[in-house]
C-alpha positions in Angstrom: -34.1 11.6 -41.0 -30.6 11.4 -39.1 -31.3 14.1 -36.6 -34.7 12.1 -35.8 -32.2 9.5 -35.2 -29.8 11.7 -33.5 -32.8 12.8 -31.2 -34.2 9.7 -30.6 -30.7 7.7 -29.6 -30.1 10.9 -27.0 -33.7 10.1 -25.6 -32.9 6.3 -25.6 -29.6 6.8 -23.9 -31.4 10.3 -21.1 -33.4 7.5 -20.1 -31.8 4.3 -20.0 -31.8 2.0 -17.0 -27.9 2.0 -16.9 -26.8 5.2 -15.3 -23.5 4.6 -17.4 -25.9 4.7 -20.4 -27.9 8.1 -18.7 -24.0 9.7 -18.4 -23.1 8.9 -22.5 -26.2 10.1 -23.3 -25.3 13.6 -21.0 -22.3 13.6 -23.0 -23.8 13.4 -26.3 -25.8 16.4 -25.8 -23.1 18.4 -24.8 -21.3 17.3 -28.4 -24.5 18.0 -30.1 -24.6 21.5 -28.4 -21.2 22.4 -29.5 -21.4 20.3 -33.1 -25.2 21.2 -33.8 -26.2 24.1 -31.5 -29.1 24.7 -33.8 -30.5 21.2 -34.1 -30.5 21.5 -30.1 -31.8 25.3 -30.1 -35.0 23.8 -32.6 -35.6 20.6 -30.0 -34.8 22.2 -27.2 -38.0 21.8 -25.3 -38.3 18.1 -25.5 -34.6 17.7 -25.4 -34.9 19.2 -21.9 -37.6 17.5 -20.8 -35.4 14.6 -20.8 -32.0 16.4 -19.4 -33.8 17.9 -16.4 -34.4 14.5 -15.0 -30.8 13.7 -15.1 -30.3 16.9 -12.9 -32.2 15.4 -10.8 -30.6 12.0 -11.5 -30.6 9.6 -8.3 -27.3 9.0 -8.7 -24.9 11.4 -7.9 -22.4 10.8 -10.9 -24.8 11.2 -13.1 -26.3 14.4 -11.4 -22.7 15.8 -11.6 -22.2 15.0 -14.8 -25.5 16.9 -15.8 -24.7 20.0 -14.2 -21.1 20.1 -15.3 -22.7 20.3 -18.9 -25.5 22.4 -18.3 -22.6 25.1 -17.3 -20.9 24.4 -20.6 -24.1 24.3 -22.1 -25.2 27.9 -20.7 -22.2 29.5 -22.7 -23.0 27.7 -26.0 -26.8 27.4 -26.3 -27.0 31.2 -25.0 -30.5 32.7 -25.7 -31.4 29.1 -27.5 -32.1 28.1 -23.0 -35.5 30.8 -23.1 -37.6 28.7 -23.8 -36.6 26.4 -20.7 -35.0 28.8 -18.6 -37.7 28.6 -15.9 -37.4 24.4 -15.8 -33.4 25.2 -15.3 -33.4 27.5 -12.5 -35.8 24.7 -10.9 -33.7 21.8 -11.2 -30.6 23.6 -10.2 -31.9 25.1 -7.2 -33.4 21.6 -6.3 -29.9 20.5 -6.3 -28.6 23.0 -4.3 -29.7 20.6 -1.2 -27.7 17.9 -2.2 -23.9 16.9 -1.6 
């Protein structure tokens, strides 16, 4: 029951309105990845359904922020990415184009 609620207050704040919200929530998940790298690893997919949008964030602090993590992120999650690998490589080369 508390990682549901884990999960489900990192998809409130992925997708708030607020993009100070959207950059806690980018933060979270990077403590969850180095506090609960398996809870992560198990969710991944749905938990990256929401984090690839905030690579893709309209604003640029947020965007930063996202792909800041997702570096850190690489060297934690390791093999737990597979699953989203493909979704990854597509958001970061979309951002490639931008400033």
């Amino acid at each position: 029951v508390e990682e549901t609620e884990l999960l489900q207050k990192l998809y409130d704040l992925l997708t708030s309105k607020e993009f100070q919200t959207r950059m806690e929530g980018v933060a979270l998940l990077l403590d969850l990845c180095k506090r609960s790298p398996r809870l992560i690893c198990n969710n991944i997919v749905q938990i990256f359904d929401y984090f690839v949008l905030r690579m893709c964030d309209y604003n640029k602090k947020v965007k930063q922020q996202a792909l800041e993590a997702l570096a850190l992120m690489i060297t934690m999650l390791r093999g737990g990415l597979n699953p989203v690998l493909i979704r990854l490589v597509e958001a970061v080369t979309n951002n490639l184009n931008s400033k």
